[in-house]
PDB file of N, H, CA, C and O in Angstrom:
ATOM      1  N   UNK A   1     155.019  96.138 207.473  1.00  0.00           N
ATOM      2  CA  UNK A   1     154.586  94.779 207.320  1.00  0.00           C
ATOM      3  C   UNK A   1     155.733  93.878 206.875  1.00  0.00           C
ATOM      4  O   UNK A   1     155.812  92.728 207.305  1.00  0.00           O
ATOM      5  N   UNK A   2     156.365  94.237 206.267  1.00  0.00           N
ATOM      6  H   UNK A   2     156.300  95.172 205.918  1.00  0.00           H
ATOM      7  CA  UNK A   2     157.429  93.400 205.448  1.00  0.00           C
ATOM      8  C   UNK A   2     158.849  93.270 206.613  1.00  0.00           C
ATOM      9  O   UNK A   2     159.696  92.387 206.474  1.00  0.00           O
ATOM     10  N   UNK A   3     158.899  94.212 207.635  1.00  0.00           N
ATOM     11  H   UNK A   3     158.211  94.929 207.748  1.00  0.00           H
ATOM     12  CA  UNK A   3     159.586  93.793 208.694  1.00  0.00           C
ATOM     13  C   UNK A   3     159.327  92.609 208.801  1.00  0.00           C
ATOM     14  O   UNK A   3     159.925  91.583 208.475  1.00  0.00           O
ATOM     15  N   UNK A   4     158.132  92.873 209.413  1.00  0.00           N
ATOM     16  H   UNK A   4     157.647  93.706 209.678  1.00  0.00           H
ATOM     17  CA  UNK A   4     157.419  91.557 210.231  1.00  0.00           C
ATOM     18  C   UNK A   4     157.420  90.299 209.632  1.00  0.00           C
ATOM     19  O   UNK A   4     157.790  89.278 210.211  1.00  0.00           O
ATOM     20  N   UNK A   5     156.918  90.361 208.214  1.00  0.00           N
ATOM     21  H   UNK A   5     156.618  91.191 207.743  1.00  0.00           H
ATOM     22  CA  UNK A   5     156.437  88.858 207.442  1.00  0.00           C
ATOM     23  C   UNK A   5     157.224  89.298 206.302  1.00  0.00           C
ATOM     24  O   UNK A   5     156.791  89.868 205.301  1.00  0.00           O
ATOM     25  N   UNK A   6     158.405  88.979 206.554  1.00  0.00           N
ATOM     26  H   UNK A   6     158.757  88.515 207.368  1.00  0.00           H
ATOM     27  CA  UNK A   6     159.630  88.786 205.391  1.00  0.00           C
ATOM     28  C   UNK A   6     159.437  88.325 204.043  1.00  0.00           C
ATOM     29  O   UNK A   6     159.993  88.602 202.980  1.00  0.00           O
ATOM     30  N   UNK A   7     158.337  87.409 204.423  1.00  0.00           N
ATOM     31  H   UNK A   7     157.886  87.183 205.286  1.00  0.00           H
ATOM     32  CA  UNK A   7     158.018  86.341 202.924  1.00  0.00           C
ATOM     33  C   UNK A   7     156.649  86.312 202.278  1.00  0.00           C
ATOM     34  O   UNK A   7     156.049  85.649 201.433  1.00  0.00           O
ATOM     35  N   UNK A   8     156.353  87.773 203.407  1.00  0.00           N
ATOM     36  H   UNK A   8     156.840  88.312 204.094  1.00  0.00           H
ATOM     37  CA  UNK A   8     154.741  88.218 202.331  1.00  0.00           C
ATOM     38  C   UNK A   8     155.131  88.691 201.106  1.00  0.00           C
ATOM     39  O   UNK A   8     156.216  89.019 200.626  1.00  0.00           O
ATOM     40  N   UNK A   9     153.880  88.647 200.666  1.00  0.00           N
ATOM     41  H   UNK A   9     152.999  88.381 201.057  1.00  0.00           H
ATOM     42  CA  UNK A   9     153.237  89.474 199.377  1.00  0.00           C
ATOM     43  C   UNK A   9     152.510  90.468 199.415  1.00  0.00           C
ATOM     44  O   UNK A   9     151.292  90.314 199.497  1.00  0.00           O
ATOM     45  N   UNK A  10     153.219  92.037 199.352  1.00  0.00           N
ATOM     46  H   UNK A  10     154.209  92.162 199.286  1.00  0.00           H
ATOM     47  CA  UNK A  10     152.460  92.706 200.379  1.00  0.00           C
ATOM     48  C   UNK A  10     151.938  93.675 199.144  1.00  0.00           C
ATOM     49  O   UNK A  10     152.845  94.392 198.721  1.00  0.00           O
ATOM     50  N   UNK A  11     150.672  93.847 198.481  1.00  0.00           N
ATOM     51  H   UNK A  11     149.935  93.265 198.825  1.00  0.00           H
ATOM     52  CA  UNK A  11     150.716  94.819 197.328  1.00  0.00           C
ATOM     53  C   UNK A  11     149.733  96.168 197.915  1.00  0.00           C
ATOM     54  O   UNK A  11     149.056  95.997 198.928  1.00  0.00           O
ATOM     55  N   UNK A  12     149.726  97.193 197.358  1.00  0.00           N
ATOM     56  H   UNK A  12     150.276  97.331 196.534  1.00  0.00           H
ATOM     57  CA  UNK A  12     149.339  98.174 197.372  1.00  0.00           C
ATOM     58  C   UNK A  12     148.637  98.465 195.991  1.00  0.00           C
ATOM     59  O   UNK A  12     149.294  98.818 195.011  1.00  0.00           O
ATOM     60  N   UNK A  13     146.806  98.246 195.953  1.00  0.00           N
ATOM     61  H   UNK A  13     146.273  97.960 196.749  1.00  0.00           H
ATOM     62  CA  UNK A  13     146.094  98.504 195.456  1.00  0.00           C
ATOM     63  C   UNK A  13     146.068 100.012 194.799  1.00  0.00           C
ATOM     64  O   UNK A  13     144.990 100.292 195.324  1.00  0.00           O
ATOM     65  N   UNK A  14     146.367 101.096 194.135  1.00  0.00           N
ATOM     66  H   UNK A  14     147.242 100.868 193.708  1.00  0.00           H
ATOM     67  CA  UNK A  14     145.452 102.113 193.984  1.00  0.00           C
ATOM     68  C   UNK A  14     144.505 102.149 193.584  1.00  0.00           C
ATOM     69  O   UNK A  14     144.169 101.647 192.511  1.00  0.00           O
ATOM     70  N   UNK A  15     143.586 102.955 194.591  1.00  0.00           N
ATOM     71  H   UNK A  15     143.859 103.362 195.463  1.00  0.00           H
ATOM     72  CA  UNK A  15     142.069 103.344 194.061  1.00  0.00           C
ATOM     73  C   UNK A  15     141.654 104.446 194.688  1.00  0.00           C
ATOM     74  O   UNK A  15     142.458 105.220 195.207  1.00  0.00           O
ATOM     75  N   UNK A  16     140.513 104.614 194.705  1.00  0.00           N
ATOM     76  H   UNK A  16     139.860 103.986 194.283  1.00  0.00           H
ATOM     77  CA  UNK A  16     139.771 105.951 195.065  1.00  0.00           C
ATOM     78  C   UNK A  16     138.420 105.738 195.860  1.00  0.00           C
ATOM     79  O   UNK A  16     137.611 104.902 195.454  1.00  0.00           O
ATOM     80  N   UNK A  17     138.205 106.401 196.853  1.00  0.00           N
ATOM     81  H   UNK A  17     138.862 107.079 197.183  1.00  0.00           H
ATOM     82  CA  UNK A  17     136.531 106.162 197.417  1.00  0.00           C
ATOM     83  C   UNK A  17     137.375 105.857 198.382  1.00  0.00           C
ATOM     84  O   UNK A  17     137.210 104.649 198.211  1.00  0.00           O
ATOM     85  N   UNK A  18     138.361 105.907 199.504  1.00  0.00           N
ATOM     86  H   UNK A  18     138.495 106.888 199.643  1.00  0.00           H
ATOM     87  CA  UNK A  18     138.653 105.090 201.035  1.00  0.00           C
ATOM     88  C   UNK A  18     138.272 103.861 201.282  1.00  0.00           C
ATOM     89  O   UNK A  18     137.844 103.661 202.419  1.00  0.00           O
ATOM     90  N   UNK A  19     138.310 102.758 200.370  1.00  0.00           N
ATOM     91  H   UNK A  19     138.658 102.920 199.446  1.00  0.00           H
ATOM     92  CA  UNK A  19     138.316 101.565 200.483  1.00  0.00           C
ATOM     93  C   UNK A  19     139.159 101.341 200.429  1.00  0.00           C
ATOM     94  O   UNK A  19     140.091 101.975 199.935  1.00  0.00           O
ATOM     95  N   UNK A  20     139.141  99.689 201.245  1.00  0.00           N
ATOM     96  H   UNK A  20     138.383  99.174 201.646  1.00  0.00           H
ATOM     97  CA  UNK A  20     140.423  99.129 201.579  1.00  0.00           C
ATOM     98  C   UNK A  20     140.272  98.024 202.446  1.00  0.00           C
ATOM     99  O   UNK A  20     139.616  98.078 203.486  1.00  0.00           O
ATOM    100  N   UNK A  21     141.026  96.753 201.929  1.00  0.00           N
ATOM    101  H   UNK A  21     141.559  96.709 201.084  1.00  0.00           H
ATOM    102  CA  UNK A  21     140.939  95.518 202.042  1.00  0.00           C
ATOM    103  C   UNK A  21     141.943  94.865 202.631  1.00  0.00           C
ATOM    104  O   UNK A  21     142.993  95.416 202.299  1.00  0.00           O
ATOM    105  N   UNK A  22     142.146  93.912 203.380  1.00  0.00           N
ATOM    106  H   UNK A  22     141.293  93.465 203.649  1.00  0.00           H
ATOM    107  CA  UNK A  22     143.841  92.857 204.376  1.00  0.00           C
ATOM    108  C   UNK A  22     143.079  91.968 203.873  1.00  0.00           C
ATOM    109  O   UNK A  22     141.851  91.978 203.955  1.00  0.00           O
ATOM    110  N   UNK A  23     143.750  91.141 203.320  1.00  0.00           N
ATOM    111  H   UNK A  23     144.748  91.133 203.253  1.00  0.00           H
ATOM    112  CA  UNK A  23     143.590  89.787 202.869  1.00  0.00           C
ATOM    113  C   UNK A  23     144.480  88.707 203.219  1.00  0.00           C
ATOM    114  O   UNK A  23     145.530  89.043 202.672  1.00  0.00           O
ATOM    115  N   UNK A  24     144.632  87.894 203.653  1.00  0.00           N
ATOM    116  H   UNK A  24     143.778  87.621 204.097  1.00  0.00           H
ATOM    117  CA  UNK A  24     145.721  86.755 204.603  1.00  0.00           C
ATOM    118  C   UNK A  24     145.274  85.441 203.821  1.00  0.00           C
ATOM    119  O   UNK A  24     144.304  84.720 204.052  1.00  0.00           O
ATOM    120  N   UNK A  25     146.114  85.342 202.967  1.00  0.00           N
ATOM    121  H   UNK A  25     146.903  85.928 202.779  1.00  0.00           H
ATOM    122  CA  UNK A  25     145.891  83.432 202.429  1.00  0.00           C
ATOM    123  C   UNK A  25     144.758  83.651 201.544  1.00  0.00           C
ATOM    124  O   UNK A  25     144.144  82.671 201.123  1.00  0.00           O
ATOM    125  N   UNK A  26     144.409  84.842 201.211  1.00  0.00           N
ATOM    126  H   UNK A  26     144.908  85.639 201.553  1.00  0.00           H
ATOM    127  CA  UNK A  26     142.815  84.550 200.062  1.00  0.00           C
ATOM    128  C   UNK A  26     141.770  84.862 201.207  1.00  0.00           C
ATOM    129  O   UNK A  26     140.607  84.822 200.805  1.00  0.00           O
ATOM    130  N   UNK A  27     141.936  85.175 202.598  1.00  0.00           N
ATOM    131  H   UNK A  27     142.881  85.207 202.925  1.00  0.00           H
ATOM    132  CA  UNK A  27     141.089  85.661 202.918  1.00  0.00           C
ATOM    133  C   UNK A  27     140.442  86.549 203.994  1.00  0.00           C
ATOM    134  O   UNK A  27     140.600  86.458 205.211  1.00  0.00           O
ATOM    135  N   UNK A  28     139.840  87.244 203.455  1.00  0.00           N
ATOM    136  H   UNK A  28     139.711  87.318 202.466  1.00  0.00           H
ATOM    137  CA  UNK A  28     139.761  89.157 204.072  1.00  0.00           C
ATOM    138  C   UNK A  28     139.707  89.101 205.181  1.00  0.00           C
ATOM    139  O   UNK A  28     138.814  88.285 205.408  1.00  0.00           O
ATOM    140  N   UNK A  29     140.268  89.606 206.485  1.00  0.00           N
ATOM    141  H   UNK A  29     140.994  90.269 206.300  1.00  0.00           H
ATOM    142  CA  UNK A  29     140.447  90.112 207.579  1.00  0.00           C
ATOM    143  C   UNK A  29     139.472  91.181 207.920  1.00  0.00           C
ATOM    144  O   UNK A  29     138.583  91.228 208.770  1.00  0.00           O
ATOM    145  N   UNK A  30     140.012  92.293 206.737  1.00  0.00           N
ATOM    146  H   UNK A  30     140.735  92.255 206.046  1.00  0.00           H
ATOM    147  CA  UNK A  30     139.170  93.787 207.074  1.00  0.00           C
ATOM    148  C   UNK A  30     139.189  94.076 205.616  1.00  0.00           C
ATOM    149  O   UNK A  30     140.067  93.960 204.760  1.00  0.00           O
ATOM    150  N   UNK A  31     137.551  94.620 205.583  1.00  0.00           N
ATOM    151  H   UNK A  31     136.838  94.714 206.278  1.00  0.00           H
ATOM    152  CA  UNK A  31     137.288  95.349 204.395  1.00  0.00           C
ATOM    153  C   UNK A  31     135.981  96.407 205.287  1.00  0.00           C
ATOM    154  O   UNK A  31     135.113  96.162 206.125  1.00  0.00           O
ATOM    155  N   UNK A  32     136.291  97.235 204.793  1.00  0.00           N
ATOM    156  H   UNK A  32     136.996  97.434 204.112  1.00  0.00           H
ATOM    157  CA  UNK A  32     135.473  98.634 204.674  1.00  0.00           C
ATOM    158  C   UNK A  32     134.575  99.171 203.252  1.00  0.00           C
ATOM    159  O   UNK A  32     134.184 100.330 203.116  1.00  0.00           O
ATOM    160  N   UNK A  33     134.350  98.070 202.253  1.00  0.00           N
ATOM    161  H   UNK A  33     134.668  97.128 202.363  1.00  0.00           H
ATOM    162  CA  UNK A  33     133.617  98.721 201.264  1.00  0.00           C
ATOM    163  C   UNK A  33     131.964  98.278 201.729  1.00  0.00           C
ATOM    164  O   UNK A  33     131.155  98.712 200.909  1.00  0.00           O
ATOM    165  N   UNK A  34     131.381  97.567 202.783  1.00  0.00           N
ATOM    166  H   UNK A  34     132.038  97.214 203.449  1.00  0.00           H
ATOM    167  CA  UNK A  34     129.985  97.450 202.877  1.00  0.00           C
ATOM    168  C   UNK A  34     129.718  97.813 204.480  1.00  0.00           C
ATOM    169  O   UNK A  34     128.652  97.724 205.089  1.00  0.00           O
ATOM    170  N   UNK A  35     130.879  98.206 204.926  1.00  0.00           N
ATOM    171  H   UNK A  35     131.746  98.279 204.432  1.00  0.00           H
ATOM    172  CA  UNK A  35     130.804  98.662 206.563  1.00  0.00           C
ATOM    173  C   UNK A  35     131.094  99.603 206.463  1.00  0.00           C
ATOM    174  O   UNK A  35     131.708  99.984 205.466  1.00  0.00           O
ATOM    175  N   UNK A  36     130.695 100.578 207.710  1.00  0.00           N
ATOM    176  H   UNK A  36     130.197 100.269 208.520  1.00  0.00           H
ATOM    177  CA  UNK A  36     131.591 101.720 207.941  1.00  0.00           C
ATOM    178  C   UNK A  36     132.916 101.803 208.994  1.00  0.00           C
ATOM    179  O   UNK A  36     132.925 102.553 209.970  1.00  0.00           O
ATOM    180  N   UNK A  37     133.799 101.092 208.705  1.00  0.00           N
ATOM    181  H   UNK A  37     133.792 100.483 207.912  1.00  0.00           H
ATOM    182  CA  UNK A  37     134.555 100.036 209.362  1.00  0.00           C
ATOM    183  C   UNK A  37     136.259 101.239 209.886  1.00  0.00           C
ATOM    184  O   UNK A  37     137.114 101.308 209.003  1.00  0.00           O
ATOM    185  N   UNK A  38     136.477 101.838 210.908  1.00  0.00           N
ATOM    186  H   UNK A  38     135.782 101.781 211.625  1.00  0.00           H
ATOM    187  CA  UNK A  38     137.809 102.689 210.951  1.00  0.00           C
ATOM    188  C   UNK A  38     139.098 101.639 210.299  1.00  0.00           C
ATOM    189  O   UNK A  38     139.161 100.447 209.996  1.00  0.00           O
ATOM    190  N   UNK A  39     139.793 102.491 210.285  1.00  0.00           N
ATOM    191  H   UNK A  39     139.742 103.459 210.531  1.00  0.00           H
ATOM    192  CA  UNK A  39     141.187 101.670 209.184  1.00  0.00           C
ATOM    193  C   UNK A  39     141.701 101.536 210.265  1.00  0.00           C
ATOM    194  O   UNK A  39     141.771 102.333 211.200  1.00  0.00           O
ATOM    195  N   UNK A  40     142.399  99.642 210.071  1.00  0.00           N
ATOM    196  H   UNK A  40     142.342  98.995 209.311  1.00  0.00           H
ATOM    197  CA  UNK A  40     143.015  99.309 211.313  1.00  0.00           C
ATOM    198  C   UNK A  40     144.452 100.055 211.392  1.00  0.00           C
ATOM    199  O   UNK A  40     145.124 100.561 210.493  1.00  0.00           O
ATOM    200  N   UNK A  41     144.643  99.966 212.524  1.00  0.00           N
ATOM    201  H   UNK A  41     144.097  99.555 213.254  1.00  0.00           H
ATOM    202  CA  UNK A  41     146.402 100.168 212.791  1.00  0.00           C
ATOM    203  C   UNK A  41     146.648  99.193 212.722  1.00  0.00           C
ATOM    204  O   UNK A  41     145.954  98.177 212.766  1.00  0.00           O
ATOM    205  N   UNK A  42     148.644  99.494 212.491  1.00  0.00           N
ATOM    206  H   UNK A  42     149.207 100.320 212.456  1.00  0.00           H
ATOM    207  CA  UNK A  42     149.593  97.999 211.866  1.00  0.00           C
ATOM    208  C   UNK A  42     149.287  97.083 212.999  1.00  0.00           C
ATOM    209  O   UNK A  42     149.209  95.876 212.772  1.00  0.00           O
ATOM    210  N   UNK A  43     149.081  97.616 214.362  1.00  0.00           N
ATOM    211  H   UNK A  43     149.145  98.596 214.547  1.00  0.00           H
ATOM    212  CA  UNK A  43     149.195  96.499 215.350  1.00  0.00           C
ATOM    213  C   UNK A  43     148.331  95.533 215.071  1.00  0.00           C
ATOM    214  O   UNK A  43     148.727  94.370 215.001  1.00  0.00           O
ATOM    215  N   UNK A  44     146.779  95.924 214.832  1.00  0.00           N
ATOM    216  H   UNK A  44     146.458  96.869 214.889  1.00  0.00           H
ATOM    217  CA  UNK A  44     145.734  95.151 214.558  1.00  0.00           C
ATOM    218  C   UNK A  44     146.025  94.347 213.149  1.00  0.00           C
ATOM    219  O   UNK A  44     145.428  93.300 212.897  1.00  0.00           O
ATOM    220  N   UNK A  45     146.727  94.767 212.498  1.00  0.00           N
ATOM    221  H   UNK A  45     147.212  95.617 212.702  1.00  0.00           H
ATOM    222  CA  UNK A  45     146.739  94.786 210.919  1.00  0.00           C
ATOM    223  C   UNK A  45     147.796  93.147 211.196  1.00  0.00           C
ATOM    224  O   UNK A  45     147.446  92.055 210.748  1.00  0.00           O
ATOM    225  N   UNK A  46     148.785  93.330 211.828  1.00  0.00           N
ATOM    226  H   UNK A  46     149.069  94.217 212.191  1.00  0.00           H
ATOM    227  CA  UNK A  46     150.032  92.183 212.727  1.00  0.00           C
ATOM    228  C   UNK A  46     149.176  91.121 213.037  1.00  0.00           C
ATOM    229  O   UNK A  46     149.176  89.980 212.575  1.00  0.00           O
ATOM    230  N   UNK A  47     147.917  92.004 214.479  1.00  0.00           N
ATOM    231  H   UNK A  47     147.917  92.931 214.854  1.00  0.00           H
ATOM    232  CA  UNK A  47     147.680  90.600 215.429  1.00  0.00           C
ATOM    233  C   UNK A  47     146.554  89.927 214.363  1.00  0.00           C
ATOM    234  O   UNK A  47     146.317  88.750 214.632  1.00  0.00           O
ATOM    235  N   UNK A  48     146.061  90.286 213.586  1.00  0.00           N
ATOM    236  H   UNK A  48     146.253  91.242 213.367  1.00  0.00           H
ATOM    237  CA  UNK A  48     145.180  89.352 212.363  1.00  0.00           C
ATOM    238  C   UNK A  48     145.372  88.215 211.732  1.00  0.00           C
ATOM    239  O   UNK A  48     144.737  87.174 211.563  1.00  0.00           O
ATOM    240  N   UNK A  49     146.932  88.877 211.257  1.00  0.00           N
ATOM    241  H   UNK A  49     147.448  89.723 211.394  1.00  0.00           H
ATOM    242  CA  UNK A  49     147.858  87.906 210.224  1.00  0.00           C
ATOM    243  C   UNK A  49     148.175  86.961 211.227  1.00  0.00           C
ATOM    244  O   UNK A  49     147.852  85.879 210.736  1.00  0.00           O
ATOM    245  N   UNK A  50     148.653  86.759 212.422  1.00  0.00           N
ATOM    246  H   UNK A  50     148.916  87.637 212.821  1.00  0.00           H
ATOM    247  CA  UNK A  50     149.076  85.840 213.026  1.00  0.00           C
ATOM    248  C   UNK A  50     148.029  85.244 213.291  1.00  0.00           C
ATOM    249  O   UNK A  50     148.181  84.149 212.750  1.00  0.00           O
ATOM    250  N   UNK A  51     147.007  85.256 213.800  1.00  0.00           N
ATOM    251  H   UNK A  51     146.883  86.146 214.239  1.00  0.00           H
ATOM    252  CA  UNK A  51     146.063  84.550 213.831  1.00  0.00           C
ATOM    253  C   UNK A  51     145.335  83.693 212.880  1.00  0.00           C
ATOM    254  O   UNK A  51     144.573  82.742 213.055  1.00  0.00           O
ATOM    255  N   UNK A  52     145.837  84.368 211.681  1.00  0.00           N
ATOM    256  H   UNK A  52     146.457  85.140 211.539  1.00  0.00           H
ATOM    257  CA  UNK A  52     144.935  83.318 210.460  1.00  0.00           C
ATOM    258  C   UNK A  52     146.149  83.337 209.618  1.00  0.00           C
ATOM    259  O   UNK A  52     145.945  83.441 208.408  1.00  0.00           O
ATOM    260  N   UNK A  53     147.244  83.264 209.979  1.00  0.00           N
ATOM    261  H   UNK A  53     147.409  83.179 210.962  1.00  0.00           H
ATOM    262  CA  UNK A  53     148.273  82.733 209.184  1.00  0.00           C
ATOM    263  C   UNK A  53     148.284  81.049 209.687  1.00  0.00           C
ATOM    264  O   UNK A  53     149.084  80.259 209.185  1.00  0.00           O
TER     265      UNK A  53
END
C-alpha cells in the first residue's frame, strides 16, 4: 500500500476473531465484522482507495 499511496496512513490494527476493516478518509470500504465478507486482495484493496479518494 505505501508503494502506491506514499502519503497514507497506513496502520495495522491487532486483534483477534478475523476481523478486519479499509477505511479511506473516515470511511469503510470493507469490513467483515457483520458480513461474511472474503478478505479483499491489494488489487481490490488499490481500486477502492482510488475511487473514494
Amino acid at each position: 500500500m505505501k508503494e502506491e499511496f506514499e502519503a497514507a496512513d497506513v496502520k495495522l490494527v491487532k486483534s483477534s476473531g478475523g476481523i478486519f476493516t479499509v477505511a479511506v478518509n473516515g470511511k469503510e470500504i470493507f469490513n467483515n465484522k457483520n458480513e461474511n465478507v472474503k478478505f479483499p486482495g491489494e488489487e481490490e484493496i488499490i481500486s477502492e482507495i482510488q475511487k473514494n479518494d
